[in-house]
Structure formats: structure tokens, C-alpha cells
C-alpha positions in Angstrom: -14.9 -48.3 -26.4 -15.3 -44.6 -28.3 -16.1 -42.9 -24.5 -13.2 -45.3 -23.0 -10.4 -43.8 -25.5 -11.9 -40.3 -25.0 -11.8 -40.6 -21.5 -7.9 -41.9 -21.5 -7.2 -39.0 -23.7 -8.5 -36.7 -21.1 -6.3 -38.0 -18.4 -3.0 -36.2 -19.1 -4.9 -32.8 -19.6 -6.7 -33.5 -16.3 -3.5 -33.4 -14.2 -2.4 -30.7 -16.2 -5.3 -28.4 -15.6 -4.8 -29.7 -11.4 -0.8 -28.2 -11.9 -1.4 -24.9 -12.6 -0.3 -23.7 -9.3 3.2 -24.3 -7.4 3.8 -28.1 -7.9 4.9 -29.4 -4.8 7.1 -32.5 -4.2 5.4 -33.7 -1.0 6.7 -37.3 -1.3 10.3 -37.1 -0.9 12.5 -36.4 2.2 14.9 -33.7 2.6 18.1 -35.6 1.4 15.6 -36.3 -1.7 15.1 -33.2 -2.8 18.5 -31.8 -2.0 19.5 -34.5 -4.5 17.1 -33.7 -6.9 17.9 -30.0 -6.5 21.5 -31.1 -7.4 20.9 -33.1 -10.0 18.5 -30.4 -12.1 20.8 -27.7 -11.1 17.6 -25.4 -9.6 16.8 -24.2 -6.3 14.7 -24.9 -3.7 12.1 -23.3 -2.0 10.9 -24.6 1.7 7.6 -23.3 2.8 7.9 -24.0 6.6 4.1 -24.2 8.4 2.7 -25.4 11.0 -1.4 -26.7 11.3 -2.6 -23.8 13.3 -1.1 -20.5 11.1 -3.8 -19.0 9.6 -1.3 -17.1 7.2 0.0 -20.2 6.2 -3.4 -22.0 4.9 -4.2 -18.8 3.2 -0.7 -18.7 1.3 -1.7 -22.8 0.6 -5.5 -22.5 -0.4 -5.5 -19.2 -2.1 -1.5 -18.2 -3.2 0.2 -21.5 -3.9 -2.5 -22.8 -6.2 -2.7 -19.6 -8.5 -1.1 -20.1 -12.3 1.0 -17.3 -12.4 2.7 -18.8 -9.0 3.4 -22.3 -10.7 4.5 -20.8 -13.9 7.4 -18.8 -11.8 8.6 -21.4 -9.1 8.3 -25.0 -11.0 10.3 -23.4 -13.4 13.3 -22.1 -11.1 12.8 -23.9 -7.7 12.5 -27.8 -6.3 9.4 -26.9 -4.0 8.3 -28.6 -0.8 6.1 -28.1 2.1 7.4 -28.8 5.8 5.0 -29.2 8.9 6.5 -27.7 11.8 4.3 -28.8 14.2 3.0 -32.3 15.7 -0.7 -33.4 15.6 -2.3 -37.2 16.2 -3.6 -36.3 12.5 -0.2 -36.4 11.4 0.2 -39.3 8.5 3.1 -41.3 7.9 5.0 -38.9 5.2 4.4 -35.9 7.9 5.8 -38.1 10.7 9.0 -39.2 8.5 10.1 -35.7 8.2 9.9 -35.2 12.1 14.1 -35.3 12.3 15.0 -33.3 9.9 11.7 -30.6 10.3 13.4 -30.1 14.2 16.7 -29.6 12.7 15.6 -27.2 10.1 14.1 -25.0 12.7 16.6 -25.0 15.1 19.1 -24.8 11.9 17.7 -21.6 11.0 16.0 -20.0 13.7 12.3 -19.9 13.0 10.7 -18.3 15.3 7.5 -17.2 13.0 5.0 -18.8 10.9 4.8 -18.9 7.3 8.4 -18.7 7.1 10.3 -19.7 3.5 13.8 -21.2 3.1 15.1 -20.7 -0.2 18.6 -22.5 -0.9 21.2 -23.2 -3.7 21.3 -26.2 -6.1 24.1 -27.3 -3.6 22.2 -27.4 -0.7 23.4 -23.7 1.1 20.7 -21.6 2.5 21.1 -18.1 0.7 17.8 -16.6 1.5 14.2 -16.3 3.5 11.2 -14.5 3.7 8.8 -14.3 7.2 5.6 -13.7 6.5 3.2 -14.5 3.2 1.6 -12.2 0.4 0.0 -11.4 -2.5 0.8 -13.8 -5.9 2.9 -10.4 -7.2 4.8 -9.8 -4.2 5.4 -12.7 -3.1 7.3 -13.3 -6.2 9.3 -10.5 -6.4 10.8 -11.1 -2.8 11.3 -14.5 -3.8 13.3 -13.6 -6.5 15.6 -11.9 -4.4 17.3 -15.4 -3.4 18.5 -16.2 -7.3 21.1 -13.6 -6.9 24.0 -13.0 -4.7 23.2 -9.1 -5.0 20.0 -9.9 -2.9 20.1 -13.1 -1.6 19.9 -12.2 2.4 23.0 -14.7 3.5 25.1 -13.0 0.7 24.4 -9.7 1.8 24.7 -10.6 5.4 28.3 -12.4 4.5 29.3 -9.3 3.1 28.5 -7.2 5.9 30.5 -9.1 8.5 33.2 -9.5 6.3 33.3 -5.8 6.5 31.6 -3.9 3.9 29.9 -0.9 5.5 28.7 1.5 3.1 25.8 3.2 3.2 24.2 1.2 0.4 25.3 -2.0 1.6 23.9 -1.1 4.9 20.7 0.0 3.6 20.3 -3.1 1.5 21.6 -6.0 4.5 18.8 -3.8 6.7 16.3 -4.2 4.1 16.8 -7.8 3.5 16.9 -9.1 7.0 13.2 -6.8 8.2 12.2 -9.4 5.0 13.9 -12.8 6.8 12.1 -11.4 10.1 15.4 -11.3 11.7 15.3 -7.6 13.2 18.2 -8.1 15.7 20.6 -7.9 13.1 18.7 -5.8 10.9 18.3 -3.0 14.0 21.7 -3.1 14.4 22.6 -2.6 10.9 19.9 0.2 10.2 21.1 1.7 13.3 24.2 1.6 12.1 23.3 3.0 8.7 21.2 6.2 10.5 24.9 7.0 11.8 25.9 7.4 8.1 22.9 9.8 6.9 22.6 13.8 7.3 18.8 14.0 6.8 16.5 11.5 7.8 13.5 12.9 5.7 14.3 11.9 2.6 12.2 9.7 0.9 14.1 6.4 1.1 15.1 7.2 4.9 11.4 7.6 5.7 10.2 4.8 4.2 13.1 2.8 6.2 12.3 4.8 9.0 8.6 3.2 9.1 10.4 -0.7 8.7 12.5 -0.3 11.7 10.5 2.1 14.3 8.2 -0.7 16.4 9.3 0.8 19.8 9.2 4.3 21.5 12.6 4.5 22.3 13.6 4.1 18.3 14.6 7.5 16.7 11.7 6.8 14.5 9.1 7.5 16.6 9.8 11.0 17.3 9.9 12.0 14.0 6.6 10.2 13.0 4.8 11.9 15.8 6.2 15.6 15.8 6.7 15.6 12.3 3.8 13.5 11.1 3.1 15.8 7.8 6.4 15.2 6.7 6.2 11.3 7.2 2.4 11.4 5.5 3.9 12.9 2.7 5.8 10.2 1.9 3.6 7.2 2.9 0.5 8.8 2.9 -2.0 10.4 4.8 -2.7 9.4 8.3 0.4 6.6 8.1 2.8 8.4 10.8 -0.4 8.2 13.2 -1.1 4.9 13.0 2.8 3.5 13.3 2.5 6.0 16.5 -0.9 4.4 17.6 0.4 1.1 17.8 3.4 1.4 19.5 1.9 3.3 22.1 -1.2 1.1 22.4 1.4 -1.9 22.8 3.1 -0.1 25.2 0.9 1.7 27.4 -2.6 -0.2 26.8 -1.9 -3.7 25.8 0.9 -4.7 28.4 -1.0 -3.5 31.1 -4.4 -4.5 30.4 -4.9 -7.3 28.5 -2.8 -9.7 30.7 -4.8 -12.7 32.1 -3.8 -11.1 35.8 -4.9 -7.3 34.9 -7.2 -5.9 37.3 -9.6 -4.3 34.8 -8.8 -1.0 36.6 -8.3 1.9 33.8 -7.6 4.6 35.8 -3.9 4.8 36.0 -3.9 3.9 32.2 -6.4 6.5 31.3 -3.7 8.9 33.3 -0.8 7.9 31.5 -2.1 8.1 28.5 -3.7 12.0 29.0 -0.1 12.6 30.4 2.1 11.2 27.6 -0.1 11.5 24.2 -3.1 13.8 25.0 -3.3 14.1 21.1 -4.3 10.4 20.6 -5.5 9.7 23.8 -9.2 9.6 23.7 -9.5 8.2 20.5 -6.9 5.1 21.4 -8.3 4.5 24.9 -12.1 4.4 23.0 -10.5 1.5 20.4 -8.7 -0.3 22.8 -11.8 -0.7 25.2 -14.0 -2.2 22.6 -11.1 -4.4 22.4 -11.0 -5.3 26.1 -14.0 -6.6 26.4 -14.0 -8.4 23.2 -11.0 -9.7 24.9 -12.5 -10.8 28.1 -15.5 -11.9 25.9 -17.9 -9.0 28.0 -20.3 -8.9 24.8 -23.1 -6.5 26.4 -20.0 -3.8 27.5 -18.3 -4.6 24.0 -21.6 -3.9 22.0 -21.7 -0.5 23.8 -17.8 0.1 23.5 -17.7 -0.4 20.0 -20.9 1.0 18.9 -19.2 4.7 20.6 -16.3 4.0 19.3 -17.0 3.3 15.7 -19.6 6.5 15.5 -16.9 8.7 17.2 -13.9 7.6 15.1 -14.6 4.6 12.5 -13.6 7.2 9.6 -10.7 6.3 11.1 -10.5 2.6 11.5 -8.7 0.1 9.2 -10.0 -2.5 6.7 -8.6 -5.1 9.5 -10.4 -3.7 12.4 -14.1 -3.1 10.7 -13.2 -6.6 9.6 -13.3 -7.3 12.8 -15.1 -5.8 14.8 -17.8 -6.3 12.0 -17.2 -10.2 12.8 -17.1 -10.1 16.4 -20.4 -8.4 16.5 -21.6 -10.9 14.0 -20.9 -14.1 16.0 -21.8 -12.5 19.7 -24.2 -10.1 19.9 -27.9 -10.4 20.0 -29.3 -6.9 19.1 -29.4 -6.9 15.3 -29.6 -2.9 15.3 -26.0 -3.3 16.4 -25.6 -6.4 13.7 -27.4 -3.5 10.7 -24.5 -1.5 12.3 -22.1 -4.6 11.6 -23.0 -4.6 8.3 -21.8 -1.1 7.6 -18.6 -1.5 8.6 -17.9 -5.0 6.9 -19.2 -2.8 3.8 -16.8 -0.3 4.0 -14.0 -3.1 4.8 -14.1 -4.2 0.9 -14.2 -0.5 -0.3 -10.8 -0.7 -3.0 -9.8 -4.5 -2.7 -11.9 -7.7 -2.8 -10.7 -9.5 0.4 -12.4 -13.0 0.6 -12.4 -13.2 4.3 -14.0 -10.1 4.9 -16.7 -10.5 1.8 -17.2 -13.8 3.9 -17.8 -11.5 7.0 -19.9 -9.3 4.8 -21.8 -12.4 3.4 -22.5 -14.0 6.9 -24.0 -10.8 8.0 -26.1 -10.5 5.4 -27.5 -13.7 6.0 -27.9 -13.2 9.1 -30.3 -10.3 8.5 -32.3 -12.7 6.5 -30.9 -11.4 3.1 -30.0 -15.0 2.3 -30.2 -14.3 -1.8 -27.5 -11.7 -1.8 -25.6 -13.5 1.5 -25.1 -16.9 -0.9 -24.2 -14.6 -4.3 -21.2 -12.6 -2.2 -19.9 -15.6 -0.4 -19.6 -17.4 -3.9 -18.2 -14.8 -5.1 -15.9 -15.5 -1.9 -15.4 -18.8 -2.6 -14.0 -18.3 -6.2 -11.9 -15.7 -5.1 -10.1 -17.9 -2.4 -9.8 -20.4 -4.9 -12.7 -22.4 -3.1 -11.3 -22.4 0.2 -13.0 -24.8 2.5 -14.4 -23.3 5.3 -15.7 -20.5 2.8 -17.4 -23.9 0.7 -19.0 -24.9 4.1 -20.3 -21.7 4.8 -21.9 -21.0 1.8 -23.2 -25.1 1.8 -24.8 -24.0 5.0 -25.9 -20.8 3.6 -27.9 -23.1 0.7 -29.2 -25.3 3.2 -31.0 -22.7 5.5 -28.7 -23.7 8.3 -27.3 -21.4 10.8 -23.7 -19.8 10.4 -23.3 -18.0 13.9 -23.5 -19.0 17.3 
């Protein structure tokens, strides 16, 4: 009887400890929790995902669940999670919200996955966010839609109704790159640029780098003829690499990694030496590698990237050693090149813990039969990430001697 009563008293602090993070209300429909929104005079936050967003189960397994997260939104917001997409796994609650899922993304345009709603006690929509983040950030953008001096819509309202200023402008432009809706947000920087005498100022720099994604945007000129000036602001090497992506968008990717490209190089190769001869050899190296990682041409990739990375990885991101570290991980069979791998998933953690990529470090390691320090980093993984799933499984495997590649 003693252990029964203990064991009731435990209950309640059980589901406490399980509600540390953002406590969800997954069991009511939308006119339910507008009601309930209404009635407790708070606001609501709608995390719209779909099954297949890889953003979104990393903002659910690892984000959502954190303390600091649950101490901020179940004390302002009614919160609720909408599947955007079908599946046959889909169970009866996921199917009931079906309707009103489709009307909410036609409603509000979503076009981009995770996407967040965030609307009044009475049911208006006043503010979203595209796009996930870290527990901090997340939480200061979210913030941004308990007041009509950020909220998105209010700022929006204002600037159709005819407020113009340069502030205003700045701020409308500002809040719509966060609600991913950059039609109305290049018009309205574009619009702002109009009102400014120097453009390389701190704050029209840092603007500058939000809204220049295309050659043709005044951006881009400045970030590659006056690159110092830019690096001084965002730091070094940042103008480069906003320049090295809309020109390997625009000159590499679009021509070559279409399912009907021809594989012929040559006229890119030209166009390239023509236009950016600065940049060229080094972007044409990096963007080969990832041809034939994209046509899955694992012999030409292992020698592609292998040059590339001994040329120029000083110069590659945490992102792409992440993944080229993976890629040789999974497909290639000469473990000098996998040693290689190793190096680079390395120097992919140097300044921030990422658990996917101590997961790509871990798996490597393991690989190269250095099971007792692959099983301590991917637990270290695991608890990071909150004990994400596939991590778990992976380092079950891991335990169990069983193979984690292909």
C-alpha cells in the first residue's frame, strides 16, 4: 500500500517534468482553440508542418521540447501544431483538421515549411515567421507578434495605408524577409533604398545582405566591388559568399543540375572565366563535387571533392564539410578518402556543438572502427537533440555492432 501511495504521489510531478517544453493543444480543432484563445484572452501560435520538412522535426524534437521554450509560449500563447500535408499514416485527429489545414494555407499563403501563424485572442492573424531557429531567437521573433509596433500585419497595414518613412519602411521590409514574403518586402526595401544617401552604413549593409538574392539587385554590386567594406560590417569573407551563391545559382546550378542537362561544362566553364574570373576556379571546383554527388557519380565525386577540399576547404562552410563529410561517409569505398571525411566533419563542430553533424562525425568514426569514441560522441548527440530518434537508432546500432552506412 506504502509503494502504491508513493507511486500516486509521483504521478502529478511526472507530467510536470514531461511539460517542460511548449505544451501543445493537439486535441482540439481550430474553432476550439480560437474559442479557447478568446476565452483566456492569450494568443495563439500555429506551427504549420508538413511530414517530410526536415526543419520542422528538428524545431519539434529538439526546439519545442526545451524549458526555456515552454516557460515563454504556455504562458502567452494557445499553441497548436497543424499537418499540412496528407499521408495513409495520418490518424483520425490529423484527418479532422484536413478542412480547415487547406484553408489556412490558402488563407495565408504558405508557400514554405516550418512556417508560424501567430494571431490575436480575437482570432486576427497579426504576425508569421518562415523558417525555424535556435530556442533564443526563435523567441525573440516570436515576440514580435505581441505588439502592434512589430507585429508584421500591423506594420504592413500601416504601410498601405500610407505611411512611408524611412523607418517605417525599413521596419515593414524587415518584418516581411521574417514572414518569407519577399514580394512585398523587395518592393518596400526598394522603395526605402530610394530614401537613403549612403548605402554603406551599417544598418543599410546589413539590409543590403537580407534583400540581395539576385544579380540584378543593387546589392550585388556593392558586395562584390566593394567586398571590404561589406566584410567590415558582417565579417570577413561574408560579401564573397552572398556573391558565390547567387552566381552559382545563376550561372552553375540552372544550367547544370537540371534532369535534362547534357553534362557538357564547357560553355559554363566560359561564362564563368568571362563574368567572375575572381571566383571562377574556386566555384566551378565546389560545384563539380556537387554534380556528381548530384548525379550520384561516386568514383568522379570522390576525386572532385578530394581537389576541391585540399585546394579551397579553408574556405568551405560548417554546412558543406557537413556534407560533403556525410556524402563521403555513406558512398565511398576508399577509407583514405573516408580518414579524409573525418577531417572535415571535425572541423564542421569547431565553435558550436551541432548534433547532426557530431552524428556525421560519430558515424565516421565508427566507421573507421573507433566504435568507443563513435558511441561516446553520438550520445553526446543524442542528449543534445533532446534524444532525437534517428540519432537513438543510430547509436542502438552503434552498441550492437551493426552497420550504419550503406
Amino acid at each position: 500500500m506504502r509503494k502504491l501511495f508513493i507511486l500516486l504521489m509521483l504521478v502529478p510531478f511526472l507530467g510536470f517534468a514531461q511539460q517542460k517544453g511548449i505544451r501543445f493543444e493537439n486535441d482540439l480543432s481550430w474553432a476550439q482553440i480560437k474559442a479557447k484563445a478568446k476565452a483566456e484572452n492569450k494568443f495563439i501560435f500555429v506551427d504549420c508542418f508538413t511530414t517530410w520538412c526536415g526543419p520542422c522535426k528538428y524545431m519539434s524534437n529538439t526546439i519545442f521540447p526545451q524549458e526555456i521554450m515552454g516557460n515563454y509560449f504556455n504562458d502567452k500563447f494557445i499553441n497548436v501544431q497543424v499537418q499540412m500535408d496528407k499521408t495513409d499514416k495520418d490518424n483520425e485527429y490529423v484527418k479532422s483538421w484536413y478542412e480547415d489545414a487547406a484553408s489556412i494555407e490558402k488563407d495565408y499563403a504558405i508557400r514554405a515549411y516550418p512556417t508560424f501563424l501567430y494571431f490575436s485572442p480575437d482570432g486576427e492573424i497579426v504576425h508569421r515567421v518562415v523558417g525555424g531557429g535556435e530556442a533564443e531567437e526563435f523567441i525573440a521573433r516570436s515576440s514580435k507578434a505581441l505588439s502592434p509596433e512589430t507585429q508584421y500585419y500591423s506594420l504592413l497595414g500601416k504601410y498601405k495605408e500610407g505611411n512611408k518613412t524611412p523607418d517605417h519602411l525599413r521596419k515593414t521590409a524587415l518584418a516581411a524577409r521574417d514572414a518569407g514574403d519577399m514580394q512585398n518586402g523587395g518592393a518596400i526595401f526598394n522603395e526605402y533604398l530610394a530614401t537613403q544617401k549612403d548605402l554603406y552604413t551599417k544598418e543599410n549593409i546589413e539590409l543590403l545582405n537580407s534583400f540581395t538574392s539576385s544579380s540584378k539587385d543593387k546589392g550585388f554590386s556593392i558586395f562584390l566591388n566593394d567586398s571590404k567594406k561589406v566584410d567590415a560590417v558582417l565579417g570577413e569573407g561574408k560579401a564573397m559568399d552572398r556573391v558565390k551563391n547567387i552566381v552559382a545559382n545563376e550561372e552553375i546550378y540552372s544550367k547544370m543540375f537540371r534532369r535534362d542537362a547534357t553534362g557538357d561544362w564547357a560553355p559554363v566553364e566560359a561564362s564563368m572565366k568571362s563574368k567572375y574570373p575572381q571566383i571562377a576556379d574556386e566555384m566551378l571546383a565546389q560545384t563539380k563535387a556537387q554534380y556528381y554527388m548530384f548525379k550520384q557519380d561516386w568514383p568522379n565525386f570522390q576525386t572532385q571533392v578530394v581537389a576541391y577540399m585540399k585546394k579551397y576547404g579553408q574556405k568551405a562552410s560548417p554546412e558543406q564539410l557537413n556534407q560533403f563529410a556525410w556524402t563521403v561517409f555513406e558512398n565511398c569505398p576508399d577509407m583514405s578518402c573516408v580518414k579524409e571525411a573525418l577531417e572535415w566533419s571535425k572541423r564542421s563542430l569547431e565553435g558550436k556543438e551541432n548534433p547532426m553533424f557530431m552524428d556525421t562525425y560519430a558515424n565516421i568514426l565508427y566507421r573507421l572502427g573507433r566504435k568507443d569514441e563513435a558511441i561516446a560522441m553520438q550520445e553526446k548527440a543524442v542528449k543534445l537533440s533532446n534524444g532525437d530518434k534517428e540519432l537513438n537508432a543510430t547509436l542502438t546500432r552503434m552498441k550492437n555492432g551493426e552497420k550504419t552506412w550503406k
